[in-house]
Short mmCIF file of the C-alpha atoms (twelve columns), coordinates in Angstrom:
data_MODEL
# 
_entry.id   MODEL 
# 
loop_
_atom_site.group_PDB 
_atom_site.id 
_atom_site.type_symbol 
_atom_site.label_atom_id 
_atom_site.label_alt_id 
_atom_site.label_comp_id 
_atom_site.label_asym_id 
_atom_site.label_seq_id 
_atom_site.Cartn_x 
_atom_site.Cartn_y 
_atom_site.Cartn_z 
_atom_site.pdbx_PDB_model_num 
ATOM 1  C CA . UNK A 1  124.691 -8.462  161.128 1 
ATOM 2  C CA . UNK A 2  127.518 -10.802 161.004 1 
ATOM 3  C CA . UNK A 3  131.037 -10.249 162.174 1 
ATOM 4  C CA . UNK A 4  134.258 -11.804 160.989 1 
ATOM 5  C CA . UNK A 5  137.626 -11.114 161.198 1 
ATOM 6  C CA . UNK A 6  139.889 -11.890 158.351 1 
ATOM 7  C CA . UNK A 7  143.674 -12.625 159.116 1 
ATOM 8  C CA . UNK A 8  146.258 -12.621 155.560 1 
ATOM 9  C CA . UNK A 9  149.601 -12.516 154.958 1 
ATOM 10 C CA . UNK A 10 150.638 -11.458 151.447 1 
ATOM 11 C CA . UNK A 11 154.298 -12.073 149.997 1 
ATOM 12 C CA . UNK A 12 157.413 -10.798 150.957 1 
ATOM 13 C CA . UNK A 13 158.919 -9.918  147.362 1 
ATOM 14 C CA . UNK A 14 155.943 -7.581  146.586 1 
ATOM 15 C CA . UNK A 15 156.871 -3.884  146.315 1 
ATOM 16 C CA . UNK A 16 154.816 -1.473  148.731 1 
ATOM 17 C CA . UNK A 17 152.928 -0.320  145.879 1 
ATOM 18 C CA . UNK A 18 152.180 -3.606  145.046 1 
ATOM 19 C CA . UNK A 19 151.272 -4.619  148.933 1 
ATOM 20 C CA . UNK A 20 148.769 -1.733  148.956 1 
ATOM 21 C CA . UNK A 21 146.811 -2.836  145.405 1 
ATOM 22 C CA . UNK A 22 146.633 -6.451  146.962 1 
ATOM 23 C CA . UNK A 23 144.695 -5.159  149.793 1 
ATOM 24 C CA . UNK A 24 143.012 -2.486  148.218 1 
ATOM 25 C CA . UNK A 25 141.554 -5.158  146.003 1 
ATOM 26 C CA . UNK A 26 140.418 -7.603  148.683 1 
ATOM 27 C CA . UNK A 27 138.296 -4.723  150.294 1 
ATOM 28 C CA . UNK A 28 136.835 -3.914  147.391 1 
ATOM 29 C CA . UNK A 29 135.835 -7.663  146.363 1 
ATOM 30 C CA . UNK A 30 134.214 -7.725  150.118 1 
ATOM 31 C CA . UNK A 31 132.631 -4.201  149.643 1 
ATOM 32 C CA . UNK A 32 130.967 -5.714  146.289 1 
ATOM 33 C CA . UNK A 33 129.302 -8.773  147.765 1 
ATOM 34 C CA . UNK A 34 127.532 -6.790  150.067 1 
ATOM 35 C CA . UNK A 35 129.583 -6.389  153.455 1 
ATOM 36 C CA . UNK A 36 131.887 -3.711  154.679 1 
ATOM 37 C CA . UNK A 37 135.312 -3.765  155.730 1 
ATOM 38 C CA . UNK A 38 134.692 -1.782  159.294 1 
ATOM 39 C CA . UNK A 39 138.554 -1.903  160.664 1 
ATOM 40 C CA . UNK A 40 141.848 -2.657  158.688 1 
ATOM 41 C CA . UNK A 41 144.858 -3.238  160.332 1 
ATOM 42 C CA . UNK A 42 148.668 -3.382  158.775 1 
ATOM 43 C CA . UNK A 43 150.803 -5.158  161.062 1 
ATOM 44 C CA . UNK A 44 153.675 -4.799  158.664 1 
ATOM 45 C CA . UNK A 45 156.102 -7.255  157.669 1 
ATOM 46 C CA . UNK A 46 156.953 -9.970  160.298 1 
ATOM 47 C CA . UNK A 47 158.695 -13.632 160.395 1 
ATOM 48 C CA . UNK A 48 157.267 -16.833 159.857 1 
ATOM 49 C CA . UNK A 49 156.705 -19.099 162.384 1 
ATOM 50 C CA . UNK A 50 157.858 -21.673 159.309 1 
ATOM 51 C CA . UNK A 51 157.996 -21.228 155.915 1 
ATOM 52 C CA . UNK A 52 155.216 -21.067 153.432 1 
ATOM 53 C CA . UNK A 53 155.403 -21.356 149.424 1 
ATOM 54 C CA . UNK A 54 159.021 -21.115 150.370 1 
ATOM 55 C CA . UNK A 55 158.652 -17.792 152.204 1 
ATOM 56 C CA . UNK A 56 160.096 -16.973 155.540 1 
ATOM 57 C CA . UNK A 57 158.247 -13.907 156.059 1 
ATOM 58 C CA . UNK A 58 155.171 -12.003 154.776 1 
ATOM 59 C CA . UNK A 59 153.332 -8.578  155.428 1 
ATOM 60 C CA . UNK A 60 150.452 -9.351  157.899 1 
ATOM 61 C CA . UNK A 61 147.007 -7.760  157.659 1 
ATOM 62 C CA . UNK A 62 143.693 -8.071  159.767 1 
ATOM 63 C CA . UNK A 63 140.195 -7.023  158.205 1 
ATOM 64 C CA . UNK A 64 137.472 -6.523  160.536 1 
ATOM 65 C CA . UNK A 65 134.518 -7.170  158.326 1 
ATOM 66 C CA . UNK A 66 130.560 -6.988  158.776 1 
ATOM 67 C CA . UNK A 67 127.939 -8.252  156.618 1 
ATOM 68 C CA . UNK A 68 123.590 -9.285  156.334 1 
ATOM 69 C CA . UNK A 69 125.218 -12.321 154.611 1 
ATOM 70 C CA . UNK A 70 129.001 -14.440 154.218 1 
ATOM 71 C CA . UNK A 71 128.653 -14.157 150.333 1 
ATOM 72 C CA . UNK A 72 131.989 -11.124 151.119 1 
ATOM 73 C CA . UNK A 73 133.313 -13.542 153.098 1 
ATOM 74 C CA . UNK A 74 133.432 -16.469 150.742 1 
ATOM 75 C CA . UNK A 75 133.969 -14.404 147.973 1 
ATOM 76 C CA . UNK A 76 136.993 -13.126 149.560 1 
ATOM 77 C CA . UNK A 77 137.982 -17.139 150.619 1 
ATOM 78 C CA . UNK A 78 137.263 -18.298 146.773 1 
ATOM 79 C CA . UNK A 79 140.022 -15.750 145.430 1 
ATOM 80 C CA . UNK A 80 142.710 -15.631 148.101 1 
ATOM 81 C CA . UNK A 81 143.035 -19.334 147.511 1 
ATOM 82 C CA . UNK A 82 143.682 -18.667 144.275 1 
ATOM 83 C CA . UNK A 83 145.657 -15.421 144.180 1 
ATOM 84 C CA . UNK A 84 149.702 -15.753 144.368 1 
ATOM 85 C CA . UNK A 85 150.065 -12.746 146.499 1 
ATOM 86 C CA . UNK A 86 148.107 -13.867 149.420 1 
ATOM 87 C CA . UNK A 87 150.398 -17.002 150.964 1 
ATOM 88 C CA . UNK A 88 147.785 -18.032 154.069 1 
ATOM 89 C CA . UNK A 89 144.211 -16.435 155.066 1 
ATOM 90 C CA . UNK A 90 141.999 -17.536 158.606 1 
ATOM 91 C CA . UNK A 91 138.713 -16.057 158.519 1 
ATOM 92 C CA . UNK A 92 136.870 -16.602 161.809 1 
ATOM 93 C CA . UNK A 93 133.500 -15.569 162.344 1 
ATOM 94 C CA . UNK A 94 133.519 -13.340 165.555 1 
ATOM 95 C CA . UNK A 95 130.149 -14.155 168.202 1 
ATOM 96 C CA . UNK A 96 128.402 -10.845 169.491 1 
# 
């Protein structure tokens, strides 16, 4: 099995409801390609070190994610590049 923690901050002028479905959504796109989200963390909204897409803050969360193989974990790199909501990702493989 491989190990990776995933690191995202989503945007600041998203409604808690809204927050939620982002992340909601990103588990389930990694739960599709065949790995499993084993930990989530919400670290709740914090500042920016400097700003991003013109945003001073965000609302920090940390996936601890296992898989056989990284398709989850490129998957999940493809979209949040794309996605609006998600404003900066790090996914680092984790060594056992």
């Amino acid at each position: 099995m491989r190990h990776y923690e995933i690191m995202f901050i989503v945007r600041p002028t998203l409604g808690e409801d809204e927050v939620k479905k982002v992340v909601k959504d990103f588990a389930e796109i990694i739960k599709k390609n065949g790995s499993k989200v084993t930990d989530e963390q919400a670290m709740g909204q914090r500042e920016l070190a400097y700003e991003i897409k013109d945003f001073k803050s965000g609302y920090y969360y940390v996936f601890q994610v296992e898989g056989k193989d990284d398709k989850g974990i490129k998957e999940f790199d493809r979209l949040a590049l794309i996605n609006k909501d998600i404003i900066r990702h790090l996914i680092t493989k984790v060594e056992d």
